[in-house]
Every structure is written in C-alpha cells, then in structure tokens.
N, C-alpha and C positions, 0 to 999 in steps of 0.2 A: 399647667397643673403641677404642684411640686409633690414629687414623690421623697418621704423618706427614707432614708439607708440605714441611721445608726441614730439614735436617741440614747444620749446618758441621763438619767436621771435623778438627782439629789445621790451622786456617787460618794462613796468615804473608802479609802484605801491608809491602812495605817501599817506601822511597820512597831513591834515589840522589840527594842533593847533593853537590855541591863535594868531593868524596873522603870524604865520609860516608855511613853508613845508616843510617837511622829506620825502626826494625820499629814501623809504626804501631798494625799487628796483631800479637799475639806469640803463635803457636799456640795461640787458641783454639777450644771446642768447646761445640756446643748445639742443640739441636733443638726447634724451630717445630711445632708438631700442628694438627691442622684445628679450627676453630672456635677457636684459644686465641691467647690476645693476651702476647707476652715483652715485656719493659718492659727496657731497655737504658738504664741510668744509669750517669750518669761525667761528671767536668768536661769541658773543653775540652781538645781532646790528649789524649783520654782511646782513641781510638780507635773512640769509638761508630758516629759519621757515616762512619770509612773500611770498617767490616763492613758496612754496609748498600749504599754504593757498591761495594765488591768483588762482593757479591752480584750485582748488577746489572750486573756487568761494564764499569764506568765509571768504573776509575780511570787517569786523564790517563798516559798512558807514552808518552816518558818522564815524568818520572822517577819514575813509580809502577809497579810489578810485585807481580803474586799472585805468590810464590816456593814456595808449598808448603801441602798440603790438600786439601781436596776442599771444595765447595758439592754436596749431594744433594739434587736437586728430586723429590720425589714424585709423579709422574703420575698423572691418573685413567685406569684402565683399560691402560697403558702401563708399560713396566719404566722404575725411575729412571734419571736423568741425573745424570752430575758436569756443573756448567753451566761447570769451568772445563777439560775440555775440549771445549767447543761452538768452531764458528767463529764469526767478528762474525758472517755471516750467518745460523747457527742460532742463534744466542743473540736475535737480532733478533725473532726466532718468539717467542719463550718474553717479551723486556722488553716490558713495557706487554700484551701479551695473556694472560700466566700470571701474570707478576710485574710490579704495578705501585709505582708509590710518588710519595708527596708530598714535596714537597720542602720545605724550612724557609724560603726568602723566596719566597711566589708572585709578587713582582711581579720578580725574576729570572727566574724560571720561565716566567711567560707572555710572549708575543712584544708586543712594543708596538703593532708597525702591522697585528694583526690583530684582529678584534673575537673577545671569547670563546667565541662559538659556534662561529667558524668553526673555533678550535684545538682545539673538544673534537669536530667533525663531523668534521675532517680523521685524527682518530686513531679513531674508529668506519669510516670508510673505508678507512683503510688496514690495521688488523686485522680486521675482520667483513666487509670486502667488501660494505659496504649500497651502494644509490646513493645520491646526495645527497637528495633529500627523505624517505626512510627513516631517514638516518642523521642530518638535520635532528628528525625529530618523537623519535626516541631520544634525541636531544641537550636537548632541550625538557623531555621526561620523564624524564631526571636532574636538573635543574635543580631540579625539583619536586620530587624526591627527595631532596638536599640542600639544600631549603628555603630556595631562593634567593626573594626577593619579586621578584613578577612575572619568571616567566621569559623570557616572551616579546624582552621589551625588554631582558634583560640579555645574550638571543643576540647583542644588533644591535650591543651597548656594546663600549666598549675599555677594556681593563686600568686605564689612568688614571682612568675614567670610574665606579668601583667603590669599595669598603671596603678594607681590609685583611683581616676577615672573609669579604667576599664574594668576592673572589678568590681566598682559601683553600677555599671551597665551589668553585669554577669547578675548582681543581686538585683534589680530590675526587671531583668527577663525573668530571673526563678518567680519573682512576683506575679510577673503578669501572666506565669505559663498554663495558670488557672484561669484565667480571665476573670478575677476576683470583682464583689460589686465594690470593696470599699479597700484600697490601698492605704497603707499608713505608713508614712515617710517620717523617720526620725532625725533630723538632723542630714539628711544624707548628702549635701554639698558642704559641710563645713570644713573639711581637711583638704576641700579642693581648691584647682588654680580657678580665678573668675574666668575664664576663656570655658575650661571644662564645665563650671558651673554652670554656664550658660546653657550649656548645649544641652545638659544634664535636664534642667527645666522646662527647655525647650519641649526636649522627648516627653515628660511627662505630661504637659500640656496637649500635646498631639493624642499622646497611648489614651488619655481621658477624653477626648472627643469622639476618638473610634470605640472605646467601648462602654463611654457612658457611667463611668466610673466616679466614687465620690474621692475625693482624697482627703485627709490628715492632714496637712505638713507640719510637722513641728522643727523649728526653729527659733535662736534668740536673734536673729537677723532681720530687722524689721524692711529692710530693702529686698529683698527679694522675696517676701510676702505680698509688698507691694505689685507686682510683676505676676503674681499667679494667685493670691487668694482672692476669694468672693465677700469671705467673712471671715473677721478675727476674734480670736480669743485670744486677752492676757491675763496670764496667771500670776501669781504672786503669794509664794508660803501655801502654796497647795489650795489657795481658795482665784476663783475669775472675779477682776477686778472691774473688767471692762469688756463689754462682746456686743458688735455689731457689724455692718457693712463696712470694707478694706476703704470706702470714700469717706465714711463718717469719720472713721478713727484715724485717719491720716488728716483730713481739715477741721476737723474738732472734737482732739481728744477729750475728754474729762475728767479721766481719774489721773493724780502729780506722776503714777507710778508709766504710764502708759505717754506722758511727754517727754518723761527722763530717756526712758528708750527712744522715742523718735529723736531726741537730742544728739545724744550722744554718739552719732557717726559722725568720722571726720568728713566734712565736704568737701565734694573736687571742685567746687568754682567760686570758693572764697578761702580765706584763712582767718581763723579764731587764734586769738593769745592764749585761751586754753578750750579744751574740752568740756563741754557740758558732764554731768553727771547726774544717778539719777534722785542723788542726795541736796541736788539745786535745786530742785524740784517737790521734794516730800521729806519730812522728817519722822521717825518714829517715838513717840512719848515713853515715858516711865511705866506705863501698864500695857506697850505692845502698841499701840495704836500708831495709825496712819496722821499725820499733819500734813497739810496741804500747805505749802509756800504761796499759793493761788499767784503761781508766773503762769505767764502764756510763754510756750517754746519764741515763737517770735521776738517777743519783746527781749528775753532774756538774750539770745544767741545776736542780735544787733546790736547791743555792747560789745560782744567779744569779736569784732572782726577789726582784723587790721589794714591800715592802711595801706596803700602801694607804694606811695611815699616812705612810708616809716621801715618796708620792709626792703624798697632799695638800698639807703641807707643803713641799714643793718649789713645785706650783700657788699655795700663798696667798705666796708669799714673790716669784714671779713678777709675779704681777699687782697687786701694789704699788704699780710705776712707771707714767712715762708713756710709751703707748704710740710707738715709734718712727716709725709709719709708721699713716697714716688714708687708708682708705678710701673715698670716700665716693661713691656715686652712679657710679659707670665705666662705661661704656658705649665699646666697642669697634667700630666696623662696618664691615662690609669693604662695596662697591658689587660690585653686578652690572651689567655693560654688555651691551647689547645690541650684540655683532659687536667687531669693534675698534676702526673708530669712532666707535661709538654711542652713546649718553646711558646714565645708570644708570637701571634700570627694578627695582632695587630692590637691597634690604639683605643682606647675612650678617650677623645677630646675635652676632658670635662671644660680648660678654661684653656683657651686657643687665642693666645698673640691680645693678650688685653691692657691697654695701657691709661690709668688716670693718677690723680695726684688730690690728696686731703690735706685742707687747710686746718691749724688751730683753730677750737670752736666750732668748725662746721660739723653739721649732720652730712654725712652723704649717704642717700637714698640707692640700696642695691633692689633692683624688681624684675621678675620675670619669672614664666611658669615652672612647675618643676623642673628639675635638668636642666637649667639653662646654666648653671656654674657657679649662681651668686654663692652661696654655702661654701662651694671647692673654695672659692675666691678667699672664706672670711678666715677659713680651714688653715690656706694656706699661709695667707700673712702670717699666723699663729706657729708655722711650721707643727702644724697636726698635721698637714699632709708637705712634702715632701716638692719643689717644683722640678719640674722635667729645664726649665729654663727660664731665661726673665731676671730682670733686676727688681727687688723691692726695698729700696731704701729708706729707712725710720730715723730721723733725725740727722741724715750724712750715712748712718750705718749700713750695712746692705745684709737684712737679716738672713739670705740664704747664705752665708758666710761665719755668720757668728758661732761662737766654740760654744760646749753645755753651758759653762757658768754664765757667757753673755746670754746668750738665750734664755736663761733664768732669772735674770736682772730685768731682761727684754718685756717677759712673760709677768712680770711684777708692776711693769708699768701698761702692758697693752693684755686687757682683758676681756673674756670673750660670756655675753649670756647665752646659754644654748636654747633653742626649741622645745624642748620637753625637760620643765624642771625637775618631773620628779625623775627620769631618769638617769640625769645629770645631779641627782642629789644618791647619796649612802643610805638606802635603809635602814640598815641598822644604826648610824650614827645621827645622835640629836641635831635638830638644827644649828643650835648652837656652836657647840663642836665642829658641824660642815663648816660653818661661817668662822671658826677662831685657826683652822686650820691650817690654811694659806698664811695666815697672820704669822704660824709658829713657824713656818715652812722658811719664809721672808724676813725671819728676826724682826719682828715689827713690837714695838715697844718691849718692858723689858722682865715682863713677868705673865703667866697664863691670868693673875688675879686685872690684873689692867686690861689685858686682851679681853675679856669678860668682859668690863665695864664698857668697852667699845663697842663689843659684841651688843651690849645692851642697847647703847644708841644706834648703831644702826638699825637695827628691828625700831625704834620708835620712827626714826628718818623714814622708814619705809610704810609706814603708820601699821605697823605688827605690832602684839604687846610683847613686854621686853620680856614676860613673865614666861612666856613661849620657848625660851632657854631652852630648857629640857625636854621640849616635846619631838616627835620622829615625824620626818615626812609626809607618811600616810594619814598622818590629824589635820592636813591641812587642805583646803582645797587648791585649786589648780589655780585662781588669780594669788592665793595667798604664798603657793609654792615659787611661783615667777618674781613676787614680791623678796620672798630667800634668796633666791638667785642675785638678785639683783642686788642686796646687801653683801652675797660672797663677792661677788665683784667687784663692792664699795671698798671692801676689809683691809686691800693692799693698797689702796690711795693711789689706784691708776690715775693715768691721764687720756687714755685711749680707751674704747670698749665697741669692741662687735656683737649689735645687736643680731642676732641669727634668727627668725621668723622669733620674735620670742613674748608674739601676743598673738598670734595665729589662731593658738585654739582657746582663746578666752572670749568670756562673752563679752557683746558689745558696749556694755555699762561697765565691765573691769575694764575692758579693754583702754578702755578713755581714762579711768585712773591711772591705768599702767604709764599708758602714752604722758599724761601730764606728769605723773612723776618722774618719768627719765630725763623731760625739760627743765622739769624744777633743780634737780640733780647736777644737768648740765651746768645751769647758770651758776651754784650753791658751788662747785666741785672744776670749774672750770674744763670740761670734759671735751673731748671731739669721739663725734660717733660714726661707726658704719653701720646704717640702718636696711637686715635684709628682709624683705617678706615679699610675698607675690600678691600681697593684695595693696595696688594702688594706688590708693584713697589713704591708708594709714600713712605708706612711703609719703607720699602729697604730701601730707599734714605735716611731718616728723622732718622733710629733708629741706637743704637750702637747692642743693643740687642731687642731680638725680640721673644714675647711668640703667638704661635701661637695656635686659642682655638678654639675649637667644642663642641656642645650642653654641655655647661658649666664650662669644665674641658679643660684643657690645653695640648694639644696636643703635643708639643715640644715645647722646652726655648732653646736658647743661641746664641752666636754672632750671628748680622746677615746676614754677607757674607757667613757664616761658612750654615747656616742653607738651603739659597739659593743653594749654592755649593754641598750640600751634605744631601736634605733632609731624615729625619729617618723615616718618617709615609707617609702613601699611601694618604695622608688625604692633610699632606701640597705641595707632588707633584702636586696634582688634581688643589690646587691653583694655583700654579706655570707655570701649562701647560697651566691653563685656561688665562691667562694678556695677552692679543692681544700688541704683542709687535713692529710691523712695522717691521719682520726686512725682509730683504731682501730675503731669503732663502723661509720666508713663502708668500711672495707675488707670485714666480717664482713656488713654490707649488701652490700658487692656480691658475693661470695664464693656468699651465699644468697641473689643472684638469679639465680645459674647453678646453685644444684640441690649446691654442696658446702656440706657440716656440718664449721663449725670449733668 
C-alpha cells in the first residue's frame, strides 16, 4: 500500500525584480511516498533548489512569492495539511520537526561561533523538549549514527575545526535529530571527494530504511540518482520536463533535454573526442521553444569514441620530446606553532618527496581526495607557496631559484585557473579590465585600445559575448565566470596552465562545455596542462597520464587508461569504486535491493 508524504500540486513560485517576473517554479506537480527517495535533476536555474525551499516555506519575500498551488503534507494519524496556508508560526511546528533538510554548503549552514554539538542539542531542545543532558547524550548518538569519528570530541569542535565531509554528517544528524517523515537533501554531496560521497549516500540509504523516511535529493548529477532514487524529476526553466521511474529515464529517456544530461558525463571505460552536451541534443527556437534533434544518447556518443589504436599513437608521438617541466624530489611543509607566539613544534606534510616530469602537449591528470597535496603541488610550481625542498625545473630553469623579474617572465608563460572564479575575480573590477590586466602588467601589445580588441576576442573564443566588456562578476554565473577565468589566462599567451579543480562545482552539462573547450584551446593554442580535481572520471577524460596522490606522496603514475584498467594500489580502486557512474547494472542493483523486479 503506498502511503503519501508530500504532494506538490500545480506549484508557481515567482521572484519580482526590477519590473520583472521569474516564475522560478512553473506549475509543477509530484508526489513524495513514504520510504521512496525522488531524485530532482536540472541545471542551475533550473528551479530545483527554489521547490524544495518553497516546500519549507523559506523563500526570502520580498521578492520571492508562492503565487499559486498547494504543498500537501501527509500526517501520521492526522488529516493532511496545505503547508502553504500554515502561519510562520504553524509551519515552525512542522520545519525541522516533520520536515527537515540539508543544505548544499554546511559550512554556510552551520554557525561559526558555536561548537556543533551545541547546534544540533539546541534543535533537539527546541523540537523535543529534552533538557540539556538528555538532549546532549541524543546528540552524541547521532553522531555515531552518522559515523562521525570520535564523537565525543567533535560535540566540543567548531565548524572550522572539521571536514567538508564531516560537517556534512553534523548537518545530517541536526536533520535527523527529529526523526522527520520527509528529509530534503539539496545538493548535499557536490563539493565532496567521491570516496566521502559514497559514504555520504550510503548513510542516507541506511537512516531511510530505519525510519521509513521519504527523501528529496536534488541534484545535477545524474549518476548518483542513479544509485539511490526510486523516481526522477527533471526540471528545466522552472517547469518538469520529464518524471517517472530511475529505470524508465535511464533506458528510455524522452524528453532531448533529460539525454543531454545522461550524455554529458565523461565515461571511465571509453574515451570520446569530445563531450556530448545538452545542446547535441535540443535546440531552442525564436519564440522560446524546445526542438528536439530526435538523437538517441546511443547512437550519438558511438561516433565519438576513439580508438585504442589512434589514442597510442597520439601517446608515442607525445613522449618523443623533452619534457617541459621536471620534478624532482618537492617537498612542501607548512609549520605548526605552538599559540601565536610559539615555536614550531612540528610539520603539515602537505607534499612529501614527490617526483614527475610533463611533456609538451600533455595533459597531466593530478586526483585524489581532499589534502592529498594536488593544489599544494599546483600552488607551488607557481611559487604561491614557497617549497621546504626539491628541484623543479621549467625548461632547464630551476624555478625555486629564480630572482622577482624571472619569476615574472616565468609567471607570464605558466598560468594557473583557480577553483572558485568568482573569488579569484575583483569585484569591483569589470570583466574586462580583470581580463586586460595581466596584458598591461606583461606589456603585451602596445596600447590599452588594442588590449580591448583582444580582450574582445577572447570572450568570443570563450563563446562569451564580447559586448560583456563592462559587466562585473556578480552578472555572471558560475559556468560563465570559469569561462573569464579561463580567457584571463588566455591574455598573456602562456604556454603552461594549471588547471586547479576548476570545474568541480559546475553542473554536469557546463561541465562538458568547459572540459571540451580547454581541449579545443589546447590544440588552437598549443598548450600543456596540469589537470587537478578529485573527481576521477573528468581527470580520465582530460589526462594522457595520470598521477594519483594520498596524504602527500604519490600513489601511482602512468597512462591513464592503463591505470583505470588495471589499478596497482587498494587506494586508487577505492576511488574508482567510489564515481557514481549511472550505469545500468547499478541501478537494476539497487532497484533489487528494495524488493522491485526490472
């Protein structure tokens, strides 16, 4: 018998700008059942994160308004509710005690100057009415229950003082310290390493069996949808394009917009010559409408793979020359002091005795989970950070040697994209400006009016409009910001560039544009990269070779199919197992660990 949790129905959420409206939400409809998990996928703007705030009755008005619909909560024992007409103070009842939810950045989420025990005791007192040392020893045994290590001591800690992972578990427990019927999970694995992710979904797959729990999840990751929903929703400009059972929409999508997405991950057990996108797939007309390309993801993605043949061949023609850039012996260490003005009483190893060597042209693939060093690594070639020892030689040079001017010359040809464009971009300075900057810095051509017209092409290279000159960072979103970036570091006509996780938090459909234009870049530009992220599956796709590294030291080097294929250490399986990869086999797995026959 299927009992219901949550019914939305024909919802509209619109947001008032400037003599404008954005129906963020556009009358959609769907219903949540007890014990089943809905998987809500859709880019950015796609309206996923504003249904699950309206849900919760936390969207900001102004200028956000529920305008029309119903939210039906299903009560135990109780006649339903529409929650959207509760008052704040009945809806107070029902958030975080009936319905809770995670939020996608915990360390937004949690309060800085309080330790996280006391945030997740302070919400077991204020819904359950324990007193403090009741709602202390509850607090303790959820910690245990999302598999915090050593709980005790992570009650005492502060926010700062944790994981990215473990803070994610802290806002999990506050979740479940109600035993809520419907959890809603926003995004909450995206900034993670796939190792924690795992574990991450793990536990919530478990916490919903024991208490019969419906969940959310929203996400643009259609692979680990794959691995925990029952049913999906995709959204698209605030309207569902396509919603049915996680088997139906994985072996026969229907709507272009809902194969683009299944397209567009890179796969770990072949190689494409480029990335699908979700523009392969659907075009949009002159009056807004949808066009269908009527491709099957199948047929399209088997033209794009490449040979084994044609990819050796590219490998022996590579490693011909001499290598650009030598390695040798690096050694990283940050000091620990004792107080602030204490002596150092000992090391952070960030990058411990690591030694490789980049070819002209090659990609090389730096992966592995947080802290493992790749960053320190990319940090320090760059001389951002400073090395304790090691030789790293760039064309014969040996950059821990070179005086300011060389290093400025150095810094003019090996250039670095960072992780988070916008806060690697000036606020207050227009894009353009960011992008003509370095140019003026570098003497690069011989007037600001020329820099300008360079500036322009690169925004179109980057497919930006050029017309974008004068607008400031904040107009832009997060694929379009990464896209700046990547023009500032076109500007000075390097020949090196360290990619730094620098498509981590973009969705999976930018993501594949990103990736394909740094290739196309490459070839256009003759470039050599060093590619860092800890997700996998992108390194795969993006490297020729591939070092993979744990707590500072390098765990395994060499080709990267060969490496995939055939890893040597327990260390880079665990990665390997961990990439939620969609594929068919693991949906029909998990489908048959709840008891349905596909």
């Amino acid at each position: 018998m299927v009992e219901k949790l949550l019914e939305f129905k024909n919802l509209v959420t619109e947001f008032h700008t400037e003599g404008k409206t954005v129906k963020a939400v556009n009358d959609i409809s769907f219903c949540l059942n007890k014990g089943e998990t809905i998987g809500i996928v859709g880019e950015s703007g796609s309206g996923k994160s504003v249904t699950s705030l309206s849900a919760m009755r936390l969207i900001p008005s102004p200028p956000g308004v529920i305008s029309g619909g119903e939210i039906i909560f299903h009560q135990k024992n109780l006649p339903p509710v529409d929650l959207l007409s509760l008052s704040e103070e009945d809806m107070r009842k029902f958030r975080g005690n009936d319905i809770a939810m995670i939020f996608q950045e915990p360390m937004t989420s949690l309060n800085p100057v309080f330790t996280c025990g006391d945030q997740v005791l302070e919400a077991i007192m204020l819904h359950q009415k324990l007193n403090k040392n009741d709602a202390k020893e509850l607090t303790i045994e959820l910690f245990k229950q999302v598999q915090l290590p050593d709980p005790e001591r992570i009650y005492s800690t502060y926010p700062h003082q944790i994981s990215g992972g473990q803070k994610q578990r802290v806002m999990i427990a506050m979740a479940m310290s109600c035993q809520p019927s419907v959890l809603i999970a926003d995004e909450p694995t995206t900034a993670l390493d796939v190792t924690v992710q795992k574990t991450i979904l793990h536990l919530m797959k478990d916490l919903q069996q024991k208490h019969e729990m419906g969940i959310m999840f929203i996400t643009h990751d259609l692979g680990v949808i794959a691995e925990l929903a029952d049913k999906v929703v995709v959204m698209y400009k605030g309207k569902i394009v396509e919603q049915g059972n996680v088997w139906e929409i994985f072996t026969n999508p229907q709507h272009p917009y809902t194969k683009g997405l299944l397209a567009c991950r890179p796969p770990l057990d072949k190689r494409y010559t480029f990335l699908p996108t979700v523009s392969d797939f659907m075009q949009i007309d002159e009056s807004g409408k949808i066009v269908d390309n009527n491709i099957s993801v199948e047929d399209f993605t088997k033209k794009l793979i490449i040979s084994e043949s044609t990819r050796k061949q590219k490998q022996e023609k590579l490693f011909k020359n001499e290598p650009v850039l030598k390695i040798k012996n690096l050694k990283t260490y940050f000091p620990i002091r004792n107080g602030f003005f204490g002596g150092i009483s000992s090391h952070v190893k960030a990058v411990d005795d690591v030694c490789f060597e980049v070819y002209p042209g090659e990609t090389l693939g730096l992966v592995g989970e947080s802290g493992c060093g790749k960053t320190t690594i990319g940090r320090t070639i760059l001389r951002l950070e400073e090395p304790t020892s090691g030789e790293m030689i760039y064309k014969g040079q040996d950059i821990s040697l070179m005086t300011a001017e060389e290093l400025r010359l150095f810094r003019k040809e090996v250039q670095i994209i960072f992780q988070d464009p916008y806060s690697s971009l000036n606020p207050r300075m227009t894009i353009g400006n960011a992008i003509m900057e370095p140019m003026q810095v570098h003497k690069i051509l011989k007037s600001d009016v020329e820099r300008k017209k360079r500036v322009e092409e690169l925004l179109e290279r980057v497919n930006l409009d050029p017309t974008h000159f004068y607008r400031y960072p904040h107009e832009f979103s997060g694929g379009q910001r990464q896209r700046i970036g990547i023009a500032r570091a076109l500007a000075v006509n390097p020949k090196f560039i360290i990619c730094d996780e620098s498509v981590s938090a973009l969705d999976v459909s930018v993501q594949a544009q990103v990736l394909n234009l740094l290739n196309e870049l490459k070839d256009e530009f003759g470039l050599t990269y060093i590619f860092i992220s800890h997700d996998l599956s992108v390194v795969k796709y993006m490297s020729d070779r591939m070092v993979v590294m744990q707590e500072g030291k390098i765990e395994e080097m060499g080709d990267a199919d060969q490496i995939y294929n055939n890893p040597k250490t327990k260390y880079t399986q665990k990665l390997i197992d961990a990439v939620p990869e969609g594929k068919i086999e693991d949906i029909k797995k998990h489908l048959e660990s709840k008891g349905v026959i596909v």
